[in-house]
MIDOSE-1310 file (N, C-alpha, C; in nm, 2 decimals, decimal comma, always signed):
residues 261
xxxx	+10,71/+16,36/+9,80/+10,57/+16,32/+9,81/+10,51/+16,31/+9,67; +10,60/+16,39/+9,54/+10,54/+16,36/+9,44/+10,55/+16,20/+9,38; +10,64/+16,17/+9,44/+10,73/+16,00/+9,34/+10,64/+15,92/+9,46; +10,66/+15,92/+9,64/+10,65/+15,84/+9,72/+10,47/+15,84/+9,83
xxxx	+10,44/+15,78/+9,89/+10,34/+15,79/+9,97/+10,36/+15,75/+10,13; +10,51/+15,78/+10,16/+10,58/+15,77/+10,31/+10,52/+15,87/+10,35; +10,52/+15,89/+10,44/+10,53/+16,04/+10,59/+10,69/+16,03/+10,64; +10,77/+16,14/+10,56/+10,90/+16,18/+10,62/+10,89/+16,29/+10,70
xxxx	+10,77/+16,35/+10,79/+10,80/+16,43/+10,86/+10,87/+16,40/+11,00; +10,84/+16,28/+11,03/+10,92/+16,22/+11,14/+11,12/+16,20/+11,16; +11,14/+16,25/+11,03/+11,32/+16,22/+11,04/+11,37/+16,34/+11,08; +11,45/+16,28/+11,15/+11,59/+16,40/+11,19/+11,74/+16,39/+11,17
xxxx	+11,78/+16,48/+11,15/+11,94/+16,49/+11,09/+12,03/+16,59/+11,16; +12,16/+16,55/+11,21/+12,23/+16,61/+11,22/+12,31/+16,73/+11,23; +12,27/+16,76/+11,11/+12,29/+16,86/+11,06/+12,24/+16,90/+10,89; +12,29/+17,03/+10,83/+12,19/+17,05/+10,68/+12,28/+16,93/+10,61
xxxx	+12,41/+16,91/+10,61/+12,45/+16,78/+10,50/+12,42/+16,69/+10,52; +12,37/+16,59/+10,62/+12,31/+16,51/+10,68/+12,16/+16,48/+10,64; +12,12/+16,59/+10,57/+11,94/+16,60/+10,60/+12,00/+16,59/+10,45; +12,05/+16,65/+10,36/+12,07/+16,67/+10,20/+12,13/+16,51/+10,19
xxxx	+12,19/+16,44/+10,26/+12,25/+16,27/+10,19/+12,11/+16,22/+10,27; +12,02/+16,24/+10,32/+11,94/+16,15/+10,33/+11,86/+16,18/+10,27; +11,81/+16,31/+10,22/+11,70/+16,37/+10,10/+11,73/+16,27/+9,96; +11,86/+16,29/+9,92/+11,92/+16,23/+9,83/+11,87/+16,05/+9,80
xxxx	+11,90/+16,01/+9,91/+11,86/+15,84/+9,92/+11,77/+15,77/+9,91; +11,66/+15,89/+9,96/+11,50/+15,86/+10,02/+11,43/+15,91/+9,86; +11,50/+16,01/+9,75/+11,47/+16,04/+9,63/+11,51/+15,95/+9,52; +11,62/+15,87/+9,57/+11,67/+15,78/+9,48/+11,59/+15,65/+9,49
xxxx	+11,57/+15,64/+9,61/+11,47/+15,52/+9,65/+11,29/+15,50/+9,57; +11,28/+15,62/+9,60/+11,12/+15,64/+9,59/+11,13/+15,67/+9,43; +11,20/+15,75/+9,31/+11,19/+15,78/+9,20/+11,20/+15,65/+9,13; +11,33/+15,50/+9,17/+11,33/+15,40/+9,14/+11,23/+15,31/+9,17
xxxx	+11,13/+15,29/+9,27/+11,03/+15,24/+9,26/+10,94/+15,30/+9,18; +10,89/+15,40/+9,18/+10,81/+15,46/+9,09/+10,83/+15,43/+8,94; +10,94/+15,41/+8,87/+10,99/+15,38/+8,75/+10,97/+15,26/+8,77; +11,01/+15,17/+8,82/+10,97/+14,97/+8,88/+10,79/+14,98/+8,83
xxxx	+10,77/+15,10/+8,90/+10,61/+15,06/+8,84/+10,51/+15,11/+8,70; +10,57/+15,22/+8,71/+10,55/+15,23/+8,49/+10,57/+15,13/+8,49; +10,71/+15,09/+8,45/+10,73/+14,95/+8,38/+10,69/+14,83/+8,37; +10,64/+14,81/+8,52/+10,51/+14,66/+8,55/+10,37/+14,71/+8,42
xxxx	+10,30/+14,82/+8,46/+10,23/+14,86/+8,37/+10,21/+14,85/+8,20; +10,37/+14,87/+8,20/+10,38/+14,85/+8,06/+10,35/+14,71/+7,99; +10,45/+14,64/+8,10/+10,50/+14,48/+8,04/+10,32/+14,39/+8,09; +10,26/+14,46/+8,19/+10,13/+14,35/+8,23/+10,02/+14,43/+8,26
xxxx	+9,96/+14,52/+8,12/+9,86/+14,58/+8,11/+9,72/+14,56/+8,20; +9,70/+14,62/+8,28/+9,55/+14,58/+8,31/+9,46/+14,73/+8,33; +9,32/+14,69/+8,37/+9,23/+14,82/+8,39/+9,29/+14,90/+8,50; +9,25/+15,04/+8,46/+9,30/+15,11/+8,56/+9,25/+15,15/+8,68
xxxx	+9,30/+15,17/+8,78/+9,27/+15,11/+8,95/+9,12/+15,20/+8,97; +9,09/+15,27/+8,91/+8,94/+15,37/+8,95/+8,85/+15,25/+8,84; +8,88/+15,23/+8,75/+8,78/+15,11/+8,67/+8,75/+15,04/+8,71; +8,88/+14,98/+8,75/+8,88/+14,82/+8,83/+8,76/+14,82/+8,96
xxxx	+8,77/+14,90/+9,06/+8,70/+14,93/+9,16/+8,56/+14,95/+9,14; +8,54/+15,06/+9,03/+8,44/+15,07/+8,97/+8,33/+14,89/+8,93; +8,42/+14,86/+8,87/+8,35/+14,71/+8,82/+8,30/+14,66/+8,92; +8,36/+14,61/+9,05/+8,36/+14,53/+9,13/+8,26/+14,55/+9,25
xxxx	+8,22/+14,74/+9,25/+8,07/+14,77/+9,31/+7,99/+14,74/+9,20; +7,99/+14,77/+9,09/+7,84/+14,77/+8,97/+7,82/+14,63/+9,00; +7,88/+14,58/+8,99/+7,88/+14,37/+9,04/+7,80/+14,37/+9,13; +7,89/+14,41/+9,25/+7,81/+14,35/+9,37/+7,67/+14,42/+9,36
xxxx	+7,63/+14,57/+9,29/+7,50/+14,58/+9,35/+7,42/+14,57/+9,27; +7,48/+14,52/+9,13/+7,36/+14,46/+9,03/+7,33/+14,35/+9,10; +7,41/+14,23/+9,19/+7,37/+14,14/+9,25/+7,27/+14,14/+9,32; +7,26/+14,26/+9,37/+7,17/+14,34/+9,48/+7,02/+14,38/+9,43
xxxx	+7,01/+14,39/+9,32/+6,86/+14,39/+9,22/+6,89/+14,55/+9,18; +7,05/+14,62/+9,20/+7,03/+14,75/+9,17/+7,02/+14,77/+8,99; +6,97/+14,86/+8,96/+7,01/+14,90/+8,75/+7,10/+15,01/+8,76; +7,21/+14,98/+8,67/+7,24/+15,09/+8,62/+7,23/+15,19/+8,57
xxxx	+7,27/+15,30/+8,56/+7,23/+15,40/+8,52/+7,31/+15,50/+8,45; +7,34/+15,56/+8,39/+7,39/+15,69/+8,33/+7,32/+15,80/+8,26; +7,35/+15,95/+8,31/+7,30/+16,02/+8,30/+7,40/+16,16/+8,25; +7,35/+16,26/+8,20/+7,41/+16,35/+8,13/+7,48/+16,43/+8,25
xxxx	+7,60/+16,49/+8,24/+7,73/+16,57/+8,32/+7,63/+16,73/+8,31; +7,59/+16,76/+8,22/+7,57/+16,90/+8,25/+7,39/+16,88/+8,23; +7,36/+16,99/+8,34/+7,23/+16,96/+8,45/+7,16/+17,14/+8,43; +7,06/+17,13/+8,46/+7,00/+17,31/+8,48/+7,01/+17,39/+8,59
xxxx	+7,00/+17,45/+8,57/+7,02/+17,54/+8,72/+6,90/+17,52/+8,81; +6,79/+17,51/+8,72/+6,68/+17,47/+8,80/+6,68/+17,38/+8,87; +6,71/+17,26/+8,87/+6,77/+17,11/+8,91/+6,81/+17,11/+9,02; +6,96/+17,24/+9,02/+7,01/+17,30/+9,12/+6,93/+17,37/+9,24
xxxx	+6,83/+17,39/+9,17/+6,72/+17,51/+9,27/+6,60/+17,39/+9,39; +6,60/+17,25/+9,28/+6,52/+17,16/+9,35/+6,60/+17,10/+9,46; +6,72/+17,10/+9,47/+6,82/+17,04/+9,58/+6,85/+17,14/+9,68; +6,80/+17,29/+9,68/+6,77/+17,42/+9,73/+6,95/+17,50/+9,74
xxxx	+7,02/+17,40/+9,65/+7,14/+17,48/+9,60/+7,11/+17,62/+9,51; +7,10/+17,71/+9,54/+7,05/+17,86/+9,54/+7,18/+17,96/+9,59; +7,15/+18,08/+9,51/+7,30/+18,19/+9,55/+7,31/+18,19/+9,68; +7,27/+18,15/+9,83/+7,26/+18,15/+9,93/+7,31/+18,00/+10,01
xxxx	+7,34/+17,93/+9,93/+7,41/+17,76/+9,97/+7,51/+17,76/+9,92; +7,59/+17,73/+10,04/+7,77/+17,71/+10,04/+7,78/+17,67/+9,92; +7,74/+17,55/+9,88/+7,77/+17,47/+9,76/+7,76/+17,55/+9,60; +7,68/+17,68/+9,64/+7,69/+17,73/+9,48/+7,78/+17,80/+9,44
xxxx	+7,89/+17,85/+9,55/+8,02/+17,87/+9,50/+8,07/+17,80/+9,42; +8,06/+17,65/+9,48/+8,19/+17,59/+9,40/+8,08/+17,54/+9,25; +8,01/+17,51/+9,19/+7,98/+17,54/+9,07/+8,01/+17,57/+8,94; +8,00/+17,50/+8,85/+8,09/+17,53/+8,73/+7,97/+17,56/+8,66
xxxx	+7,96/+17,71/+8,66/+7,85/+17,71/+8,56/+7,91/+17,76/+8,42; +7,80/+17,71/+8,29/+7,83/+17,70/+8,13/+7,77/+17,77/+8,12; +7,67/+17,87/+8,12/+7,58/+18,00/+8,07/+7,48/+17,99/+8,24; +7,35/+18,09/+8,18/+7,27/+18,13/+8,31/+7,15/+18,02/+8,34
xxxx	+7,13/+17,92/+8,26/+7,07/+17,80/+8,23/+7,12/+17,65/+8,28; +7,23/+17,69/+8,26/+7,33/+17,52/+8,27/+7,48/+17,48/+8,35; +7,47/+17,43/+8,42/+7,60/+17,38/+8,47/+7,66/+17,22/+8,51; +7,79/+17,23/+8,51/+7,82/+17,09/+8,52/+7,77/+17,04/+8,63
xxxx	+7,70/+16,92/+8,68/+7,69/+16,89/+8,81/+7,77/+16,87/+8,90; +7,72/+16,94/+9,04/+7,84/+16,91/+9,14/+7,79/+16,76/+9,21; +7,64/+16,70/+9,16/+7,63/+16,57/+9,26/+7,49/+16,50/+9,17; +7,50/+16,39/+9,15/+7,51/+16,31/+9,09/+7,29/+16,30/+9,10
xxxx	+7,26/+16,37/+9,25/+7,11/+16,32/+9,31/+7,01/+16,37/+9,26; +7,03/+16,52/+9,13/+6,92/+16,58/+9,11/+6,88/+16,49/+8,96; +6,94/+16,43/+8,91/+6,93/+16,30/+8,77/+6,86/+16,24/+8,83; +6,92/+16,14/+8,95/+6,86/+16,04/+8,98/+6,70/+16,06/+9,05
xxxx	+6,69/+16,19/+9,10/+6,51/+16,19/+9,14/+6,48/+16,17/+9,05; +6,54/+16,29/+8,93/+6,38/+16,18/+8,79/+6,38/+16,09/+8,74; +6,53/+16,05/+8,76/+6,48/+15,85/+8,72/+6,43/+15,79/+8,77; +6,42/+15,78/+8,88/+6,37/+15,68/+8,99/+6,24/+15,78/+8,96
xxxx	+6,19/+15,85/+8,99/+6,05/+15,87/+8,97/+5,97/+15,85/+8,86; +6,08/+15,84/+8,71/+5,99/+15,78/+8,58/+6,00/+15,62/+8,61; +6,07/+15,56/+8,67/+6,08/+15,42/+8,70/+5,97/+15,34/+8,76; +5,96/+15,43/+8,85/+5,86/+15,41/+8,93/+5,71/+15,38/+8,91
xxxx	+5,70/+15,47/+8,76/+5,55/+15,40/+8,70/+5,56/+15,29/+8,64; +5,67/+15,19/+8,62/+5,66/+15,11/+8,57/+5,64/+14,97/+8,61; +5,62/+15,05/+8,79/+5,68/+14,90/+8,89/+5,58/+14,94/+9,02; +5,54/+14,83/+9,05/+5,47/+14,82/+9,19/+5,59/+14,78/+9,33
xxxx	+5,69/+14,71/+9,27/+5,76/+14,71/+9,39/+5,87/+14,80/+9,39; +6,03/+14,80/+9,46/+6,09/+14,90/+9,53/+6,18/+14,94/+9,35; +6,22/+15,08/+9,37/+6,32/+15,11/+9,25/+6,47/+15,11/+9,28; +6,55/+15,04/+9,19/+6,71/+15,00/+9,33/+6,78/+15,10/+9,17
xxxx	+6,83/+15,21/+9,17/+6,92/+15,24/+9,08/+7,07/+15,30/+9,15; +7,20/+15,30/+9,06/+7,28/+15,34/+9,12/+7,35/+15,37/+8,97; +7,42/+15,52/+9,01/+7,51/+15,56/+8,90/+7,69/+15,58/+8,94; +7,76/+15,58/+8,84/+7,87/+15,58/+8,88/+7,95/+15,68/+8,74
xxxx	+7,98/+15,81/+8,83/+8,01/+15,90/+8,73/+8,08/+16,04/+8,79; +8,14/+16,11/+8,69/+8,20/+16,25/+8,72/+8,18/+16,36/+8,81; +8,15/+16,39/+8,85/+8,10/+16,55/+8,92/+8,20/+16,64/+8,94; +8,17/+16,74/+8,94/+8,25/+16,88/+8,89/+8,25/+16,99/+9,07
xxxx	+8,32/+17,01/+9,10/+8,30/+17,14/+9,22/+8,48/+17,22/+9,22; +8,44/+17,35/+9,25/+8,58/+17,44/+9,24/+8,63/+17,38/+9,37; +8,74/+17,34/+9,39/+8,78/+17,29/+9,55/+8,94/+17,41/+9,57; +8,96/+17,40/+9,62/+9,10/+17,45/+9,72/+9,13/+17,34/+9,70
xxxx	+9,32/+17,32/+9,69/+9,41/+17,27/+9,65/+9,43/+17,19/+9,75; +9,43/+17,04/+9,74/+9,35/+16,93/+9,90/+9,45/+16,85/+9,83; +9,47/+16,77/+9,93/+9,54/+16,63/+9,91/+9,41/+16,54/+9,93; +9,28/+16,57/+9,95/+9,15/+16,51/+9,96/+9,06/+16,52/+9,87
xxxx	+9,06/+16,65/+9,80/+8,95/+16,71/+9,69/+9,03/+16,71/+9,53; +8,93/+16,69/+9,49/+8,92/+16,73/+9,31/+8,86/+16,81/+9,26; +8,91/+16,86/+9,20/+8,74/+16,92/+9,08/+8,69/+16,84/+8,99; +8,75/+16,78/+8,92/+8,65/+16,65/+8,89/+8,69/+16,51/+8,94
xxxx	+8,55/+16,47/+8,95/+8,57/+16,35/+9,10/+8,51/+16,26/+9,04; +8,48/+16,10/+9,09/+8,40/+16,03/+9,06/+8,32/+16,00/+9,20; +8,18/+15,98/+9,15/+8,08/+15,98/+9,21/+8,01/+15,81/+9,23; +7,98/+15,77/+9,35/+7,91/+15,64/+9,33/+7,76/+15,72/+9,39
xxxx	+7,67/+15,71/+9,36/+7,54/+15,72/+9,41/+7,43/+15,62/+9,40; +7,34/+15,54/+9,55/+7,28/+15,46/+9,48/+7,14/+15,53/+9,59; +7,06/+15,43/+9,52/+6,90/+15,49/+9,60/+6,82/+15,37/+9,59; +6,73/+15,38/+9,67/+6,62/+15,23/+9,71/+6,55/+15,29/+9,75
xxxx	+6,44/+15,30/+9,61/+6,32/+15,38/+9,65/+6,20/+15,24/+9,69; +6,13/+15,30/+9,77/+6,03/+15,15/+9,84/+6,12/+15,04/+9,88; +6,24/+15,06/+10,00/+6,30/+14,93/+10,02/+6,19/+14,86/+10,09; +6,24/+14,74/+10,09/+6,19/+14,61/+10,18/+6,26/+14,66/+10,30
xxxx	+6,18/+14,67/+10,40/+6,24/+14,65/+10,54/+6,28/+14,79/+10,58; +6,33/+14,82/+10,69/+6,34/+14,95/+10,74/+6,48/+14,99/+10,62; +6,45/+15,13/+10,62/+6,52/+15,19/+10,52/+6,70/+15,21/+10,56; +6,69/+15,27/+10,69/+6,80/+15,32/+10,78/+6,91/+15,14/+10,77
xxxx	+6,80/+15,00/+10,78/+6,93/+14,91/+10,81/+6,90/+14,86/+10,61; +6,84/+14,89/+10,53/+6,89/+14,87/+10,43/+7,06/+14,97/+10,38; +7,02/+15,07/+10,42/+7,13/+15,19/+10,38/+7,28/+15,13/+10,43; +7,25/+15,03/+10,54/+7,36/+15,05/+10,61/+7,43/+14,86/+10,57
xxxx	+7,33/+14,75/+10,49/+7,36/+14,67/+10,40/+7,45/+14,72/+10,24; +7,39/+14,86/+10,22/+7,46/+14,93/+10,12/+7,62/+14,98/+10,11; +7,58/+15,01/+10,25/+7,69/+15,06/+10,24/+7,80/+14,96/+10,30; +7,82/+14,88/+10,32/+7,87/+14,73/+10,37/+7,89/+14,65/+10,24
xxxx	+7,80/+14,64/+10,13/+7,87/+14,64/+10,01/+7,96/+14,69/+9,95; +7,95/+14,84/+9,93/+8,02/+14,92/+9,90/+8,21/+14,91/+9,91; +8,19/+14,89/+10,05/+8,28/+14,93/+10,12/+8,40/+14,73/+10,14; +8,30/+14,68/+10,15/+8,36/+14,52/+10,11/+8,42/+14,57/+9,97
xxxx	+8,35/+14,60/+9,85/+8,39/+14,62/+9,70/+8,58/+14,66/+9,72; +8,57/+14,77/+9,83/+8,71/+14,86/+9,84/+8,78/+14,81/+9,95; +8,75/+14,68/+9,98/+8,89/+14,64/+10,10/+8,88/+14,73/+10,19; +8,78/+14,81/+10,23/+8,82/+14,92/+10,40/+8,75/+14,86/+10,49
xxxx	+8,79/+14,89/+10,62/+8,67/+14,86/+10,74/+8,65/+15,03/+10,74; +8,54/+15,05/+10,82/+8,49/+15,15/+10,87/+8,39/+15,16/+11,00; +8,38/+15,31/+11,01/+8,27/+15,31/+11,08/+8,13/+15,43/+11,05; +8,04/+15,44/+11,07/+7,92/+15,50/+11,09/+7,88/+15,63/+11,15
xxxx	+7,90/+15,78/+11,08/+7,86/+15,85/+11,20/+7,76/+15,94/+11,17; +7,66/+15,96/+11,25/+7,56/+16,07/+11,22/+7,62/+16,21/+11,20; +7,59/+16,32/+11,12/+7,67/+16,44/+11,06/+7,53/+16,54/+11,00; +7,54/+16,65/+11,01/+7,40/+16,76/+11,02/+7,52/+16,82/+10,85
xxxx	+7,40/+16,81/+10,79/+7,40/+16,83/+10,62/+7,36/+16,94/+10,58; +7,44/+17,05/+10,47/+7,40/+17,15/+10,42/+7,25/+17,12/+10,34; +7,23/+16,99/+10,28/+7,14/+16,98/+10,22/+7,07/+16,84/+10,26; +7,08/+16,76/+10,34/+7,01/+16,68/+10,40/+6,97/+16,72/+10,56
xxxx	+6,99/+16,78/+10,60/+6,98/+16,81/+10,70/+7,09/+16,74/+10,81; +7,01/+16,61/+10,81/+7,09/+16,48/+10,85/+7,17/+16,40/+10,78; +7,26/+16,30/+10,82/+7,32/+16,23/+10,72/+7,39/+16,12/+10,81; +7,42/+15,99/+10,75/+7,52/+15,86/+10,79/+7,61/+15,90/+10,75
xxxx	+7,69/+15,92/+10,79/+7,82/+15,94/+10,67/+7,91/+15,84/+10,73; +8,02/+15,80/+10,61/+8,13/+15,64/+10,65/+8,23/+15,71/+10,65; +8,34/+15,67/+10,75/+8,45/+15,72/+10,75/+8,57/+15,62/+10,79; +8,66/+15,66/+10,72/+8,76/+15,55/+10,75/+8,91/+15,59/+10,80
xxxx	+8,96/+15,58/+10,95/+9,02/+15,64/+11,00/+9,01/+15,80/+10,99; +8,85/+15,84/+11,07/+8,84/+15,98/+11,06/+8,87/+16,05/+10,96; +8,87/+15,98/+10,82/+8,80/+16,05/+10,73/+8,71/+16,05/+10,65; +8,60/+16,13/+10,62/+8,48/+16,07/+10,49/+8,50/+16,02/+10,38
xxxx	+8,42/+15,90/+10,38/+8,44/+15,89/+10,24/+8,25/+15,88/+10,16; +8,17/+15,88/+10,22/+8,03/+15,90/+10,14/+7,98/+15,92/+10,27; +7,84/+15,98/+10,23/+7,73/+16,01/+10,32/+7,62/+15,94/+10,28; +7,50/+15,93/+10,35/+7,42/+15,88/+10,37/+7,27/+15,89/+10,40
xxxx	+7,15/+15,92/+10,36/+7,02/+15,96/+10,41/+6,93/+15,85/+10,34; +6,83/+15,89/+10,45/+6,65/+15,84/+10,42/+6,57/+15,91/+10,40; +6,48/+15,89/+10,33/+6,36/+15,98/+10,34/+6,23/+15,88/+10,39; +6,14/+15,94/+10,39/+6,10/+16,06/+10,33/+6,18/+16,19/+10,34
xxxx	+6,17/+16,34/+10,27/+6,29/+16,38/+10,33/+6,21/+16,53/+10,27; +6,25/+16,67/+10,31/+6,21/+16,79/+10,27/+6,21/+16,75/+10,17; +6,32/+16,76/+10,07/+6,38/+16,76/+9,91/+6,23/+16,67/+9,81; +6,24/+16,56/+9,89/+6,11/+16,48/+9,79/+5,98/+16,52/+9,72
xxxx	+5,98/+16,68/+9,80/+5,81/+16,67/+9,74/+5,83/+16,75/+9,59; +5,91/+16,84/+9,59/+6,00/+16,89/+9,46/+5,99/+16,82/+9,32; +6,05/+16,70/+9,39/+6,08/+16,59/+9,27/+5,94/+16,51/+9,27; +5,85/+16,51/+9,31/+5,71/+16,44/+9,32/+5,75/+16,30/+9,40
xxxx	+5,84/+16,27/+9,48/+5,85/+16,19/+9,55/+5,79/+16,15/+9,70; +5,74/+16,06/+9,74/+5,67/+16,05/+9,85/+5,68/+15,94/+9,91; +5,74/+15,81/+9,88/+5,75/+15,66/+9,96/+5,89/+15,69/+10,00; +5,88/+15,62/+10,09/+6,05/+15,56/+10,21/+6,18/+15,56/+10,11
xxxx	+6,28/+15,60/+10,11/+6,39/+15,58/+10,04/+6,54/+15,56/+10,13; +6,62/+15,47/+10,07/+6,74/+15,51/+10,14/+6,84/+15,53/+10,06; +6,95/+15,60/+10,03/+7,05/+15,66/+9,94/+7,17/+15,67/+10,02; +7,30/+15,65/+9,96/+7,41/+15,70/+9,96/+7,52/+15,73/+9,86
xxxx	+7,58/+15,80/+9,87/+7,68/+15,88/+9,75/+7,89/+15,87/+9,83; +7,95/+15,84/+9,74/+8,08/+15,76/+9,78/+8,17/+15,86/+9,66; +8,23/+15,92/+9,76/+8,39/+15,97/+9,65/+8,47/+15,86/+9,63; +8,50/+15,79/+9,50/+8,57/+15,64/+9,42/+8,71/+15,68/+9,47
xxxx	+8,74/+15,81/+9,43/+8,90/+15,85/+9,44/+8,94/+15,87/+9,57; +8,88/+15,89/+9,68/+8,91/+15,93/+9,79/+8,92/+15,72/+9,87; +8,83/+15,66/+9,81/+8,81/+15,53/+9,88/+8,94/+15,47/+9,88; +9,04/+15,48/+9,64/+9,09/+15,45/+9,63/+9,23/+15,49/+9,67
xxxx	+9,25/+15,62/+9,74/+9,35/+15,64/+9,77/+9,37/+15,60/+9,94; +9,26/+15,52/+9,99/+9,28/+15,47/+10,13/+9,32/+15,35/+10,13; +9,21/+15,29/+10,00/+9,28/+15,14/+9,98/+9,42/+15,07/+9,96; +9,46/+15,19/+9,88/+9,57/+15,18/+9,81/+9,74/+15,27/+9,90
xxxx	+9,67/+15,34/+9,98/+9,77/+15,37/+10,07/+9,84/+15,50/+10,03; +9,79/+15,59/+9,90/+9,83/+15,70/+9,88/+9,81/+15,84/+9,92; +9,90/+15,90/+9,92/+9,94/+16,04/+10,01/+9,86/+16,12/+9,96; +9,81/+16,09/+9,82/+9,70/+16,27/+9,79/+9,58/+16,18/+9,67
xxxx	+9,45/+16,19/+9,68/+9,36/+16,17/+9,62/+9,36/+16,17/+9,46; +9,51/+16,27/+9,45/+9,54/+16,35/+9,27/+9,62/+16,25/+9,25; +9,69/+16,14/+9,32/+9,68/+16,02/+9,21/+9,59/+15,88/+9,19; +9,47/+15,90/+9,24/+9,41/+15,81/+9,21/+9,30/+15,85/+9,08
xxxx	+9,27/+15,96/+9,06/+9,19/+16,02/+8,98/+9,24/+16,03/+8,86; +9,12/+16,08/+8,77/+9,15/+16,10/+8,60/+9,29/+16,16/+8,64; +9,35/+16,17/+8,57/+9,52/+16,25/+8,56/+9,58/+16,24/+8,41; +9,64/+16,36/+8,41/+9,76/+16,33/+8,28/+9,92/+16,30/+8,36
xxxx	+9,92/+16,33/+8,51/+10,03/+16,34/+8,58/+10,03/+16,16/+8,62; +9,98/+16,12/+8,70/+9,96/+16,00/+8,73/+9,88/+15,87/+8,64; +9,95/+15,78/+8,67/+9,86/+15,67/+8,62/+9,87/+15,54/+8,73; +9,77/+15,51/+8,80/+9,72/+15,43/+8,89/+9,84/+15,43/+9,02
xxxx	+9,86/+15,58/+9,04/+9,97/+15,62/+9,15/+10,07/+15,64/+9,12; +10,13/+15,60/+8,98/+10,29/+15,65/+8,94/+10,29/+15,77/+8,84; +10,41/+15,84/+8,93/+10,38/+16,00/+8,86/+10,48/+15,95/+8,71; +10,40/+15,99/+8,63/+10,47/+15,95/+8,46/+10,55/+16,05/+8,43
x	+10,58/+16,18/+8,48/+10,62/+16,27/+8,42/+10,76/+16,35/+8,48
């Protein structure tokens, strides 16, 4: 599983020498492709598969009247307190905190309220921003999770038109960007209450809300919004057909699914 992205749980052998000359073939096989693909790498350089991907949403939803955005990795605890992530929410376990003041962000949404709310005085009509960046959470050892992840998050504050079928033009971009079909399912949130969340063959890959919403009055927010937030590496490792999310991500082990080491 480290060289290959088959399912060998399905074979049967013999006997144990039987199961060891086919271990052997299936290792020779899969170690030699994996070397076939360094080597393509080497000889026909291109961006690497989380950038590439990357590009090809900022595209389509700058096309979309979204701005980009980038914002600082480490966030206050207070920030944390306005998303009502508090010693009493599942979520403050996994937390990397840097002193009693500051921690790395686990999600991308407590930045973007105050952008979109300083934006906001600048414009009479809707605010379209979207960031695309890091986030940090302690996870258990997943063939699904990271500790550091990349984040898509976008928000349309004052959409045009009902909010629920803008969210769901968003996320239809998104999801065109990454080659997947999906589907749509309603899901009850530690911190939205509610949620859309996309999944693609029964698994998640982003969630989904509108507001108005509890969280808004916090942030001084109060007009219609629709938002959703996309794990890049989890998309990428569906698109691409890989067995564990750890090689689509930052890595020093992998580079765009071939283990280098």
């Amino acid at each position: 599983m480290e060289y290959g992205d088959r399912d060998w749980s399905d074979m049967e052998f013999d006997d144990a020498a039987d199961r060891d000359r086919q271990f052997s073939k299936e290792m020779s096989k899969t170690e030699s492709a994996n070397d076939q693909g360094i080597k393509l790498l080497i000889r026909e350089p291109r961006r690497h598969d989380l950038a590439a991907l990357e590009a090809r949403i900022a595209e389509k939803l700058i096309a979309r009247g979204f701005i980009e955005v980038r914002t600082p990795i480490i966030i206050s605890t207070a920030a944390l307190s306005k998303m009502t992530i508090t010693p009493d929410h599942p979520l403050y376990k996994q937390v990397f905190f840097i002193d009693e003041k500051r921690c790395l962000r686990p999600m991308l949404a407590p930045n973007l309220y105050v952008v979109m709310r300083k934006l906001r005085d600048h414009t009479d009509g809707p605010v379209r921003i979207f960031e695309i960046g890091s986030c940090f959470r302690k996870e258990s050892k997943s063939s699904r999770h990271l500790e550091e992840f990349t984040m898509l998050n976008l928000v349309d504050l004052g959409p045009d038109g009902d909010a629920v079928e803008c969210l769901k033009d968003y996320i239809d971009d998104v999801m065109t960007s990454a080659g997947l079909e999906y589907e749509l399912v309603r899901e009850e949130s530690d911190v939205y209450k509610e949620t859309l969340d996309v999944e693609v063959d029964g698994m998640e890959v982003a969630s989904g809300a509108v507001g108005p919403h509890v969280l808004d009055a916090a942030h001084d927010i109060h007009e219609p919004w629709s938002g959703v937030g996309f794990g890049l590496e989890r998309l990428l490792m569906l698109a691409n057909k890989k067995s564990s999310v750890r090689k689509t991500g930052k890595s020093i082990t992998y580079l765009d699914g071939y283990k280098i080491d």
